[in-house]
N, C-alpha and C positions, 0 to 999 in steps of 0.2 A: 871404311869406317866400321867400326866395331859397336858394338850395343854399349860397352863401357864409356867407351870415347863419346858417343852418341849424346848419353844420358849426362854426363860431366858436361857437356856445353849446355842443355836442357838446366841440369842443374846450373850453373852460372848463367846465364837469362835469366832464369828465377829468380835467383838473388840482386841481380841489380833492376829488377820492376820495384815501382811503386806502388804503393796500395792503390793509389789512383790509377795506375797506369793498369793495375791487374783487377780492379771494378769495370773498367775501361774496356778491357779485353774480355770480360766475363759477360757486359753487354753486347760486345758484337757478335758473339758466338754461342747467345742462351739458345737460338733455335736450334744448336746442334747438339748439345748439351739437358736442355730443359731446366723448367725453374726450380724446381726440387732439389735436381743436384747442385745445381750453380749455383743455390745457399749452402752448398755445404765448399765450394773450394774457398781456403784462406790464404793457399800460395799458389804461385806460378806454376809448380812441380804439380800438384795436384791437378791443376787445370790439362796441364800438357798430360796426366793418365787418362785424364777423360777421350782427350782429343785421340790419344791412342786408343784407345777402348772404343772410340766410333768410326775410326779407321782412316782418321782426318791428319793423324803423324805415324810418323816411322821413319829412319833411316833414309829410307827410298823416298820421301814423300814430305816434305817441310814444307812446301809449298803455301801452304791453310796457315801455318803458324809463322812464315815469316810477311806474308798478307797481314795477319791482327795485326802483326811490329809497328810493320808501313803506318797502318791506320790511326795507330796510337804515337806515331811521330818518335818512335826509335830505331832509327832507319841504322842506328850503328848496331844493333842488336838482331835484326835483320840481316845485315852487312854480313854479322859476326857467324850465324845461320848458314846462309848461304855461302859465302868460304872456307868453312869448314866441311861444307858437305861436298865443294870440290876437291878437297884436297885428295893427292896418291894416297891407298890404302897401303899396308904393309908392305916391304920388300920381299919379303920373303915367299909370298905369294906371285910374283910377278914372273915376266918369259925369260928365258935365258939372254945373256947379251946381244945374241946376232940377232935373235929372234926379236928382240926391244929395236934394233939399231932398224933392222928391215919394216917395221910397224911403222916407226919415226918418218921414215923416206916415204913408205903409203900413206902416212898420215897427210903429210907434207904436199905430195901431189893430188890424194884424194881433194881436198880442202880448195887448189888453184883451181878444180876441173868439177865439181861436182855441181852447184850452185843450189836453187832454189828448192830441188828435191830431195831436200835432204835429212826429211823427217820418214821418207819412204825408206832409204837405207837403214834408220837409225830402228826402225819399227821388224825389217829382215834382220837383225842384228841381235832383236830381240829386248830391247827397250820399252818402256812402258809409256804411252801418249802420256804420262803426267811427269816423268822425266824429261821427255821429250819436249815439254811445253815450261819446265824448267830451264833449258839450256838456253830454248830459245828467250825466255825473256833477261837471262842473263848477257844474251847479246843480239837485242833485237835487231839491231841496224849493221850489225857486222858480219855477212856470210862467211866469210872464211873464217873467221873465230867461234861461229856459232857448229862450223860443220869439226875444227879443232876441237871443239867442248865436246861435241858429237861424240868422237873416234876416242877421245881420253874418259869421256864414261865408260862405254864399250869397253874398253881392254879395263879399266878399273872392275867394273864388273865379271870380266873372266879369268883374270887373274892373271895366272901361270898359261891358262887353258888358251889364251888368244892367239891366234896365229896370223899371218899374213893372207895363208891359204884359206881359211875363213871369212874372212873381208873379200876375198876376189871374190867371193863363190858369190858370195852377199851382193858386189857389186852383178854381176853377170846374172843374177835372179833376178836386180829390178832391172834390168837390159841399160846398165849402165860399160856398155861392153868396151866403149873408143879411152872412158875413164882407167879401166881394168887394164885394158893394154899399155895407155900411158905408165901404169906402177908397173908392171911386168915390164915395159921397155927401160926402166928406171932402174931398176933393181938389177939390170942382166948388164946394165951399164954401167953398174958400181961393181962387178962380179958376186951377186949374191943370187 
């Protein structure tokens, strides 16, 4: 996701709040803000600079802003939030095909073998506990979707830069060693 892309869904949130809905929002979050300023925002864009300015949004970071959504009972504008911030970042950024197809198959087995520790990986990996605690409430009750969320941040975030060999190493640092060998005996088995 791009700062462009970013601000274009920001902007549309804005615009479909209600005055009400953006009073609303302006009381839950005056302690972050302060009363000074929260008389001066009249739209939603406004609110969301502050909230960038206190270091409460960003690209990496919606979390704060799709909570007021919840709270304010537009959970479709929340929805709208948080499935834009999963989506694939550009192509053109991303691994060469073998190197996509070999990620896919780690993915795939990492996910069946990994289980509950799976914010230790995500954190060697080099994720931030508030992404981290993004993913998982995107799929609190689903381990293997949540460790799938996992591994598609990850390569979203390295782009072109992710490799297969990077995740082993990742796995083999939190002594996730019988997992690392399951993708290495996977991979040797499809000839790659």
């Amino acid at each position: 996701m791009n700062s462009l892309q970013f601000n274009a869904v920001l902007l549309e949130i804005s615009n479909q709040l209600s005055t009400e809905q953006l009073e609303n929002m302006k009381f839950l979050c005056r302690h972050v803000i302060g009363k000074k300023d929260t008389e001066k925002i009249r739209a939603g864009v406004t609110l969301f600079q502050f909230l960038t300015e206190r270091g409460r949004l960003g690209e990496d970071n919606t979390e704060y802003l799709s909570e007021l959504l919840k709270k304010i009972q537009r959970l479709d504008l929340s929805e709208k939030l948080n499935s834009f911030e999963s989506q694939p970042g550009y192509t053109d950024n991303q691994a060469d095909e073998t190197e996509k197809a070999k990620l896919d198959i780690a993915t795939e087995v990492i996910a069946e073998n990994l289980g509950r520790a799976w914010r230790k990986l995500g954190r060697k990996l080099g994720l931030t506990d508030v992404k981290l605690e993004s993913i998982y409430r995107r799929h609190p009750t689903e381990l293997e979707e949540t460790v799938v969320e996992l591994l598609k941040e990850w390569r979203k975030s390295r782009g072109a830069e992710a490799q297969t060999k990077e995740l082993l190493e990742a796995l083999r640092a939190c002594q996730y060693n019988l997992t690392a060998d399951k993708v290495e005996d996977k991979l040797a088995a499809l000839g790659y």
